[in-house]
SEBATI-297842 format. One record per residue (C-alpha): residue number from 1; residue in three letters; z, x, y. Coordinates in nm, 3 decimals. Each point is the difference from the previous one (the first is absolute). Layout:
% residues N
<r NUM "ALA" <Z X Y>>
...
This chain:
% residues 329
<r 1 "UNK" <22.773 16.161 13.441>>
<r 2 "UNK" <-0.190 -0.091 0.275>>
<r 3 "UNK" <-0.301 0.111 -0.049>>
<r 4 "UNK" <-0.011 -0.076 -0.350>>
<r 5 "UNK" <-0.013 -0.400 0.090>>
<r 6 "UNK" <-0.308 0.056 0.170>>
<r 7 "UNK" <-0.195 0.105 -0.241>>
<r 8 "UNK" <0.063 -0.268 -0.248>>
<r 9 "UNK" <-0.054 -0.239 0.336>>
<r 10 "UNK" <-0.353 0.135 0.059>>
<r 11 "UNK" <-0.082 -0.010 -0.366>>
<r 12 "UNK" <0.074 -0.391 -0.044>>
<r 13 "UNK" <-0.187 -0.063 0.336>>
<r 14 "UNK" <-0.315 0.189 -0.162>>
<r 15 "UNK" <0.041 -0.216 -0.301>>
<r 16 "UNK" <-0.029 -0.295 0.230>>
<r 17 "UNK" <-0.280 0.070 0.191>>
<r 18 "UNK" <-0.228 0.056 -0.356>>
<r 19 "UNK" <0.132 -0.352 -0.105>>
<r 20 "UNK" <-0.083 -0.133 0.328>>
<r 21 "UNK" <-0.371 0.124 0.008>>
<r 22 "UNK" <-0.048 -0.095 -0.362>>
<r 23 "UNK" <0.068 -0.344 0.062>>
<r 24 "UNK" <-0.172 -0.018 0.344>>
<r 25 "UNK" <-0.258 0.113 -0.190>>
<r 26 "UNK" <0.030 -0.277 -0.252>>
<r 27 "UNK" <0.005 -0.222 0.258>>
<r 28 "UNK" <-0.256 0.120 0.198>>
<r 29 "UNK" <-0.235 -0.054 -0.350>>
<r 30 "UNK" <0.115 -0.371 -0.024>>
<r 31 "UNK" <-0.077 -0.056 0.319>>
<r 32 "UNK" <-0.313 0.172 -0.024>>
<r 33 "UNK" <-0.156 -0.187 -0.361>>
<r 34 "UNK" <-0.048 -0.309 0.106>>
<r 35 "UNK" <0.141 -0.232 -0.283>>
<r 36 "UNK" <-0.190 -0.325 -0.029>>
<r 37 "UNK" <0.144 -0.323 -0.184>>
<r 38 "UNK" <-0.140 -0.121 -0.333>>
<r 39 "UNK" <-0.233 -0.250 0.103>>
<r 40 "UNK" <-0.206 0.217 0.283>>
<r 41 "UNK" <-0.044 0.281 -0.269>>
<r 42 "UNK" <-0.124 -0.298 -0.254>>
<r 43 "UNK" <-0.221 -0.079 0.256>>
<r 44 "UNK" <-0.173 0.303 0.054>>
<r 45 "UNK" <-0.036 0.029 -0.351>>
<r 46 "UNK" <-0.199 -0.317 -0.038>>
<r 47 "UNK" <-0.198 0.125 0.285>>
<r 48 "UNK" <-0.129 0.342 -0.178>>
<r 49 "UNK" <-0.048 -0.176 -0.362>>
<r 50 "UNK" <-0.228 -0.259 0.199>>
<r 51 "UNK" <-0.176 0.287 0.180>>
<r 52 "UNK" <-0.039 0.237 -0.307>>
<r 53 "UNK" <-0.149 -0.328 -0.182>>
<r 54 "UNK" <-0.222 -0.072 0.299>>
<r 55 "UNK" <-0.095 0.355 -0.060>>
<r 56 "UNK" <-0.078 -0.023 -0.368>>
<r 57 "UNK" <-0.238 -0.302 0.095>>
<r 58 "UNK" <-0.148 0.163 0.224>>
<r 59 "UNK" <-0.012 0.302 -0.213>>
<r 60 "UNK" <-0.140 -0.176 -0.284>>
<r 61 "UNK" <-0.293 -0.167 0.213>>
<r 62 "UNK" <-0.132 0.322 0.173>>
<r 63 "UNK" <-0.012 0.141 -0.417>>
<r 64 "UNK" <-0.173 -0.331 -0.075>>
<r 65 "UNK" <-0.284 -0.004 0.303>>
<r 66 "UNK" <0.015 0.420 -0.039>>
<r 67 "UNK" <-0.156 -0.084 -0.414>>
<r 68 "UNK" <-0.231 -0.302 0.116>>
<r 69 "UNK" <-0.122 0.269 0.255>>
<r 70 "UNK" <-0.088 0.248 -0.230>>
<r 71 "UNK" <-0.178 -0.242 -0.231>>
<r 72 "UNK" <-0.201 -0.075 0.282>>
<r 73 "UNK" <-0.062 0.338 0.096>>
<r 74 "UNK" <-0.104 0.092 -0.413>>
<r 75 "UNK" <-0.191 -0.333 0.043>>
<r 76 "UNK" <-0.172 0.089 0.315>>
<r 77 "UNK" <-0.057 0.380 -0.129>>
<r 78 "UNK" <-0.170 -0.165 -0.317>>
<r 79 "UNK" <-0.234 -0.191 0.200>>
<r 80 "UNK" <-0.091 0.272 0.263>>
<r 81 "UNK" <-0.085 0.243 -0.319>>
<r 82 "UNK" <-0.209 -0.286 -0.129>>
<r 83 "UNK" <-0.158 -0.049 0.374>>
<r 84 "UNK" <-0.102 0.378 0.008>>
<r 85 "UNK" <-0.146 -0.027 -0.357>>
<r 86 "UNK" <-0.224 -0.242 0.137>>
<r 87 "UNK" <-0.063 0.213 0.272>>
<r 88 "UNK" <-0.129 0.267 -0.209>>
<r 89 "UNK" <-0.178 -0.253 -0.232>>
<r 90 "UNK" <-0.186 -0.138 0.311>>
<r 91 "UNK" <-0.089 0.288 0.172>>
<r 92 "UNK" <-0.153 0.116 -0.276>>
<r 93 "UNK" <-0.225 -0.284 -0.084>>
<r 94 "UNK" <-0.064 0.034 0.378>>
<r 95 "UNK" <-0.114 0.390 -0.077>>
<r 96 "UNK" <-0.201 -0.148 -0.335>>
<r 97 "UNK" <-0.133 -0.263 0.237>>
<r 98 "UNK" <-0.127 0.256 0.211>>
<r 99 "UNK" <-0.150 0.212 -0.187>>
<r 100 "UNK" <-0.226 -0.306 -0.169>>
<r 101 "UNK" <-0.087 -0.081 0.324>>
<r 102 "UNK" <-0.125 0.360 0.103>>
<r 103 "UNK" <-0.147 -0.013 -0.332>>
<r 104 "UNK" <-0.165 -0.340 0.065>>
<r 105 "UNK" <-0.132 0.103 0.321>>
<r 106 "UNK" <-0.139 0.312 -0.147>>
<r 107 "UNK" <-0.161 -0.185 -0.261>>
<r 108 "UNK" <-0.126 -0.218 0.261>>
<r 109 "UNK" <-0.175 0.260 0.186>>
<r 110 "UNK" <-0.148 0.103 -0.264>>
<r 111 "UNK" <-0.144 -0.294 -0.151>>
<r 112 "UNK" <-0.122 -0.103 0.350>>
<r 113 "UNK" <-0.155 0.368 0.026>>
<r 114 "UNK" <-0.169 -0.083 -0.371>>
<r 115 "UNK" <-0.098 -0.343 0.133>>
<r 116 "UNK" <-0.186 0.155 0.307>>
<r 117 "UNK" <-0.171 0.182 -0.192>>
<r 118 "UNK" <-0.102 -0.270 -0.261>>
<r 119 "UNK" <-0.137 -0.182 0.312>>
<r 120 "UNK" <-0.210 0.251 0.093>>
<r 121 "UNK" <-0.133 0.043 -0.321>>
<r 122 "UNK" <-0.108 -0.343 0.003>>
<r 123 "UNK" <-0.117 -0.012 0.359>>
<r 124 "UNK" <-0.269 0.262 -0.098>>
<r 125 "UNK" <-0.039 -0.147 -0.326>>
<r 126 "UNK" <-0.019 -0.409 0.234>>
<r 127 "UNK" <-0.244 0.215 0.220>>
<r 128 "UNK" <-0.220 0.160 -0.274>>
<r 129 "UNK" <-0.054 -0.331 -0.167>>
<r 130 "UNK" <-0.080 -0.184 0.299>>
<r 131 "UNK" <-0.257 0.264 0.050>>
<r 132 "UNK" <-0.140 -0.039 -0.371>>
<r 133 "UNK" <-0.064 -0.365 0.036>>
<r 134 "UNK" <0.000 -0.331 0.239>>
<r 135 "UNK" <0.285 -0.238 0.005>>
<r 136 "UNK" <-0.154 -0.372 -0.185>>
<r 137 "UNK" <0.064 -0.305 0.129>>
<r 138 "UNK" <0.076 -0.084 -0.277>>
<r 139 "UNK" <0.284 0.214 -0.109>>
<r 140 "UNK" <0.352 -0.036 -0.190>>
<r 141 "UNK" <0.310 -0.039 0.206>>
<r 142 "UNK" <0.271 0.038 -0.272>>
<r 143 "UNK" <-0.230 -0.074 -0.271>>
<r 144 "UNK" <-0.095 -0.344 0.230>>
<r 145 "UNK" <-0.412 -0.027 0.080>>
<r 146 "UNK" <0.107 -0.073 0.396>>
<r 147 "UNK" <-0.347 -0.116 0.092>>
<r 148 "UNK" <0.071 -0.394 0.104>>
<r 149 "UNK" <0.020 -0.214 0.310>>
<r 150 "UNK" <0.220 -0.255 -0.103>>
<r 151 "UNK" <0.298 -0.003 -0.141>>
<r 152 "UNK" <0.189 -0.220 -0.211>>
<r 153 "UNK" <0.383 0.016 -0.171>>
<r 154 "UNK" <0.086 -0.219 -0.239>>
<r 155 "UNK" <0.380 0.040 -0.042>>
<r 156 "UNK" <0.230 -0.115 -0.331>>
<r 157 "UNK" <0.272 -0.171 0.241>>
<r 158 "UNK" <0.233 -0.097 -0.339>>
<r 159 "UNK" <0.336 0.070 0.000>>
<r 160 "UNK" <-0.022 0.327 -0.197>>
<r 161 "UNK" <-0.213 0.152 0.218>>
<r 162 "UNK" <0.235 -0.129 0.264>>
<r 163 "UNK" <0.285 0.110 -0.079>>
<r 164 "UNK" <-0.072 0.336 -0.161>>
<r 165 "UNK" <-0.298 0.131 0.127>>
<r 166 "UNK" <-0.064 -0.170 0.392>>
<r 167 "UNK" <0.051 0.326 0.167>>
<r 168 "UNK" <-0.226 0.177 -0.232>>
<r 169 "UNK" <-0.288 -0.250 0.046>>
<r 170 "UNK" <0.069 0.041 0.436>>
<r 171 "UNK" <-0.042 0.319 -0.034>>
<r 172 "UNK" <-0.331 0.025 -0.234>>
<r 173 "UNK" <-0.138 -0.236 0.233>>
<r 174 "UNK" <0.070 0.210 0.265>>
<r 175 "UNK" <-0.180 0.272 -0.237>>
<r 176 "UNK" <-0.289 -0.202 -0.030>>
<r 177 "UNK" <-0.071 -0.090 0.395>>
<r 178 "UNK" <0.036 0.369 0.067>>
<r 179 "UNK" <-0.300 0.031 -0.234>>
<r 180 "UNK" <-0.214 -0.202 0.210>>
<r 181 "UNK" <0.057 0.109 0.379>>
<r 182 "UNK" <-0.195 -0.311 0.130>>
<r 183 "UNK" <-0.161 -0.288 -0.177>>
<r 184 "UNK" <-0.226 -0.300 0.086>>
<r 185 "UNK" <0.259 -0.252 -0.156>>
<r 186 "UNK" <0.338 -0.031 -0.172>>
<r 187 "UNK" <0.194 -0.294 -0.200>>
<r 188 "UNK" <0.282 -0.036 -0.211>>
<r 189 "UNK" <0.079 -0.218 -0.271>>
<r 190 "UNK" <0.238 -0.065 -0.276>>
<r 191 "UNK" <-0.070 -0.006 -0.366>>
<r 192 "UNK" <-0.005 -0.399 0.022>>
<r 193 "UNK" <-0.270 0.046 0.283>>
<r 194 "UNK" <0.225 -0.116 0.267>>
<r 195 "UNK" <-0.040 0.152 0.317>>
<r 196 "UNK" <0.193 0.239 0.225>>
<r 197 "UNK" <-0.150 -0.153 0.325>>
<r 198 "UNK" <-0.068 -0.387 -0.080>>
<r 199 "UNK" <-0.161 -0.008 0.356>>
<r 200 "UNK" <-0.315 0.270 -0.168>>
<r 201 "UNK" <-0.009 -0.160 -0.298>>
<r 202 "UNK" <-0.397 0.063 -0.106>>
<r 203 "UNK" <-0.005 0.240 0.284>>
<r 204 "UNK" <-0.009 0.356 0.046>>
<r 205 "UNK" <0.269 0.158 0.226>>
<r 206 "UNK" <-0.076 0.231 0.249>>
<r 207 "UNK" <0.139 0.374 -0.058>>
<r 208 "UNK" <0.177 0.187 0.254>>
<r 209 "UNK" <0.315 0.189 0.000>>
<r 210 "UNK" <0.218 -0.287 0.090>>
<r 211 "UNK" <-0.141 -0.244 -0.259>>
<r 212 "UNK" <0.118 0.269 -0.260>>
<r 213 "UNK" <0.341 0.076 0.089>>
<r 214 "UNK" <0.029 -0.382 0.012>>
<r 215 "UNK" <-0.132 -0.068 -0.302>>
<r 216 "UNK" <0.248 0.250 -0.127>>
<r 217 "UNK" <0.301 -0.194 0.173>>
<r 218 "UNK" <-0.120 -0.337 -0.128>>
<r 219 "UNK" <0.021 0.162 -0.350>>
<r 220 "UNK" <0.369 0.062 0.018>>
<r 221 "UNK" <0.066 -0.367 0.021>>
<r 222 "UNK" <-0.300 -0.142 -0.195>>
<r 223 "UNK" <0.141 -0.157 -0.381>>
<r 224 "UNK" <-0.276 -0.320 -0.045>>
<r 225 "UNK" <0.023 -0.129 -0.341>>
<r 226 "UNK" <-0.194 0.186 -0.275>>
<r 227 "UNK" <-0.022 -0.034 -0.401>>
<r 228 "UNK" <-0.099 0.429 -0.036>>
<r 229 "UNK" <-0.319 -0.093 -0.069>>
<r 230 "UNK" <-0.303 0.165 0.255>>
<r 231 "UNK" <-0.276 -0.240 -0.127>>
<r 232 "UNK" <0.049 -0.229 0.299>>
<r 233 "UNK" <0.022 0.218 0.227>>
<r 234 "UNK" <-0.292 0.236 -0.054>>
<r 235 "UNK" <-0.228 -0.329 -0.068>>
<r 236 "UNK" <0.134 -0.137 0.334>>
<r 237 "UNK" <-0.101 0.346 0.149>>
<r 238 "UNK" <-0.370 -0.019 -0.166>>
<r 239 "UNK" <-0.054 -0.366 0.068>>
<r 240 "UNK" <0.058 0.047 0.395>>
<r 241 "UNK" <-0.073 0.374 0.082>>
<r 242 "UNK" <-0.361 0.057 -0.282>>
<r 243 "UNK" <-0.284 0.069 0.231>>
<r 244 "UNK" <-0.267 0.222 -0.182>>
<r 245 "UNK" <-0.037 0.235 0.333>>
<r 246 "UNK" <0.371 0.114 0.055>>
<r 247 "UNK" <0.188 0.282 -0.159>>
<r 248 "UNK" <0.316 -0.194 -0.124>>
<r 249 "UNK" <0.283 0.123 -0.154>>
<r 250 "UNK" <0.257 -0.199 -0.165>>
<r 251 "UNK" <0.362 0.183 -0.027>>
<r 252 "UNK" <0.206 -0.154 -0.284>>
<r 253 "UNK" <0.390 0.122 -0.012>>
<r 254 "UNK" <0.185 -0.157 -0.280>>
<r 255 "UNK" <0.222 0.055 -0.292>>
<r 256 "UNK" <-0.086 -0.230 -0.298>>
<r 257 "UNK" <-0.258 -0.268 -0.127>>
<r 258 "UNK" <0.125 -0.339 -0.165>>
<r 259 "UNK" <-0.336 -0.141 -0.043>>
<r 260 "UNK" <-0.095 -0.041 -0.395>>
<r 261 "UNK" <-0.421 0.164 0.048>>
<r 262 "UNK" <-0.041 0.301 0.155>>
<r 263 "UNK" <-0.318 -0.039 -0.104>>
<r 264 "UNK" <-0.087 -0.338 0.205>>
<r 265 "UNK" <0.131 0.166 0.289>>
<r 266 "UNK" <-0.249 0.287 -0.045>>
<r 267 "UNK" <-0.258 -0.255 -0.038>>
<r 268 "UNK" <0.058 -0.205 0.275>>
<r 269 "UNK" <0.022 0.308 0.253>>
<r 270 "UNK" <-0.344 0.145 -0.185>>
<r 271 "UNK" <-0.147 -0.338 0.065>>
<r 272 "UNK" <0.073 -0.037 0.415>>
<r 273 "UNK" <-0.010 0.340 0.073>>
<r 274 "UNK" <-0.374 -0.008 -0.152>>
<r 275 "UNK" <0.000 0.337 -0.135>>
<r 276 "UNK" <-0.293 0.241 0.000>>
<r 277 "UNK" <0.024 0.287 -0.236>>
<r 278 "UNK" <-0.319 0.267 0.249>>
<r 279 "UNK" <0.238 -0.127 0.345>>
<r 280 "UNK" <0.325 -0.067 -0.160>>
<r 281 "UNK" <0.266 -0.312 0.133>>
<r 282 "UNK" <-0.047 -0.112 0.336>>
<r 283 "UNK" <0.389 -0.020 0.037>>
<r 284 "UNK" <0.222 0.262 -0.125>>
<r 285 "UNK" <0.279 -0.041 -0.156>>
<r 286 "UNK" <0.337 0.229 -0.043>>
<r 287 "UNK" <0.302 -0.079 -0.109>>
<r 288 "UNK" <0.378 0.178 -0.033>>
<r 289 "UNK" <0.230 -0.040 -0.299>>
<r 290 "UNK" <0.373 -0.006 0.143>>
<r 291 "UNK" <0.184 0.085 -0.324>>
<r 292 "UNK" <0.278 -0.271 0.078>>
<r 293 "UNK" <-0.031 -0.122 -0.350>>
<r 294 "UNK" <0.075 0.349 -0.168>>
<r 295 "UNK" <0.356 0.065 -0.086>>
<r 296 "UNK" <0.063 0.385 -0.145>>
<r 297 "UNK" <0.020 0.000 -0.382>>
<r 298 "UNK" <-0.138 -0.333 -0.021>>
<r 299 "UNK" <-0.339 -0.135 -0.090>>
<r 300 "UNK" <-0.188 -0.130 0.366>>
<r 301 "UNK" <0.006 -0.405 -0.031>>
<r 302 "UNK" <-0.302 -0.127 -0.129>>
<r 303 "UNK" <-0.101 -0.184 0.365>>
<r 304 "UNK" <-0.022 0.385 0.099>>
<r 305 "UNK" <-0.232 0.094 -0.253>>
<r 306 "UNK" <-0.234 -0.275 0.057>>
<r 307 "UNK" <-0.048 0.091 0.371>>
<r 308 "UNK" <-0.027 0.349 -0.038>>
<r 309 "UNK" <-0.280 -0.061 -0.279>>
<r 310 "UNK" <-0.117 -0.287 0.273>>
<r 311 "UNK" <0.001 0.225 0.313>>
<r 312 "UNK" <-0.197 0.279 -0.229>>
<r 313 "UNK" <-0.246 -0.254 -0.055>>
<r 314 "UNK" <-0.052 -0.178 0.359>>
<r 315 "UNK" <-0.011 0.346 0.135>>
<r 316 "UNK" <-0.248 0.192 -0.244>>
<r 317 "UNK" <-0.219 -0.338 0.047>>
<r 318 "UNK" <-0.032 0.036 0.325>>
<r 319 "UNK" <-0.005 0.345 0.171>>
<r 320 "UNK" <0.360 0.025 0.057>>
<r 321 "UNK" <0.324 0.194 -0.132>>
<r 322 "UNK" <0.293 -0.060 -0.195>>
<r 323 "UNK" <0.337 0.164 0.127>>
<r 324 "UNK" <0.314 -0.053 -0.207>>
<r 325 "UNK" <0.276 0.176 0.141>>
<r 326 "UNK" <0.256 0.120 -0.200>>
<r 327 "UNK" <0.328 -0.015 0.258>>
<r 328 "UNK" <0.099 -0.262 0.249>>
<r 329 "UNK" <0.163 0.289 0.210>>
């Protein structure tokens, strides 16, 4: 009897012991989850929707700057492809350029090979005639007898010839000196027989290299009144400059005659210049057409034809030449 109570003691103490640990171990699990109240956990909860939306901002602004950044890179890629294009499109007019250049220059050389030999040719041909016959006195520079002592321009200073043609008349001037390397006398007038040099009015003025290039100077700046007519001028030059023993020539540079006679004029120059048919004029006369009055597809003014058919007359008349250029350039 005994032993049989225990048995059933030990049993019922067993029991206790698994009832104890199981709710120690409940316990020890409440004790371990920490159990917050309401309002912290509401908290927190606030907290991560505020973060995960400060996320989704920030989210959505790295997508937005990530596409702006790729249209700038397609925009930038665009732009470099159309920068090497022009790369290739330069370099090769660069490589074109080249080549005419190379091909220039060896058309240079050549032509200046040709044009060595053309001077020789005319060298020995310079040399041969030389050899066949004297150099004149007398002879044609340009088509110009070049034979006086005395010079004398007589210059169209109206405004067309001012404004259009100036520089062309400085330079055939220029032309004209370099035909005569030294003379006895020089003197320039306008068409209305005013003078250059007021102080050597009547008088001759002494050539020399620095009376030229001022001459040339004063030109630039010279505009007296004139009604494009030459008559005065070349009767002033006849009146004060005729003497029967000096080689004169008279220079006329002009563009158009408004007299109404050519005729009278060609008598009145026939009439001081005392012409004699076996000796010919005692003072030459030349003259240069500037074509200011002709206009491309148009008729030339009818002040252009007279002086042209004037200056052919003058000139024939009395020993000289006629030159009516065709370009102010």
């Amino acid at each position: 009897m005994k032993s049989k109570r225990r048995q059933t003691s030990e049993a019922s103490l067993a029991f206790l012991d698994v009832i104890s640990c199981g709710f120690g171990a409940i316990v020890l699990l409440l004790v371990i989850a920490r159990i917050g109240d309401p309002a912290t956990i509401e908290d927190m909860k606030d907290q991560l929707v505020g973060s995960l939306k400060a996320f989704q901002v920030e989210l959505f602004d790295i997508r937005g700057d990530t596409v702006l950044l790729e249209e700038q890179l397609v925009s930038q890629q665009e732009q470099l492809s159309q920068l090497r294009e022009r790369i290739a499109r330069l370099q090769a007019q660069l490589a074109s350029a080249k080549a005419q250049a190379t091909e220039n220059a060896q058309s240079l050389a050549q032509e200046k090979e040709q044009l060595k030999l053309v001077q020789q040719v005319l060298s020995e041909e310079m040399l041969r005639l030389q050899e066949a016959s004297s150099i004149s006195q007398n002879d044609l520079v340009g088509g110009i007898p070049a034979d006086s002592e005395y010079i004398i321009f007589v210059i169209d200073t109206s405004g067309s010839m001012q404004s259009r043609a100036w520089e062309k008349v400085k330079k055939e001037m220029i032309n004209i000196l370099d035909v005569y390397p030294e003379v006895k006398g020089l003197q320039v007038l306008n068409d209305m027989g005013q003078y250059m040099y007021d102080a050597y009015r009547g008088q001759w003025i002494t050539d020399n290299p620095d009376q030229r290039d001022d001459i040339v100077r004063t030109l630039q700046q010279w505009a007296p009144f004139s009604n494009s007519s030459p008559v005065e001028g070349i009767e002033e030059a006849l009146r004060d400059f005729y003497e029967r023993d000096r080689k004169i020539s008279i220079y006329i540079l002009g563009d158009d005659f408004q007299g109404r006679s050519v005729k009278r004029v060609v008598d009145m120059v026939n009439q001081i210049n005392q012409i004699d048919r076996k000796i010919g004029g005692l003072a030459r006369i030349h003259a240069i057409g500037f074509p200011v009055q002709f206009t491309a597809g148009r008729e030339p003014g009818a002040g252009a034809i007279k002086f042209a058919a004037l200056m052919r007359e003058l000139s024939y008349n009395n020993g000289g030449t006629f030159v009516g250029l065709n370009s102010l350039n």
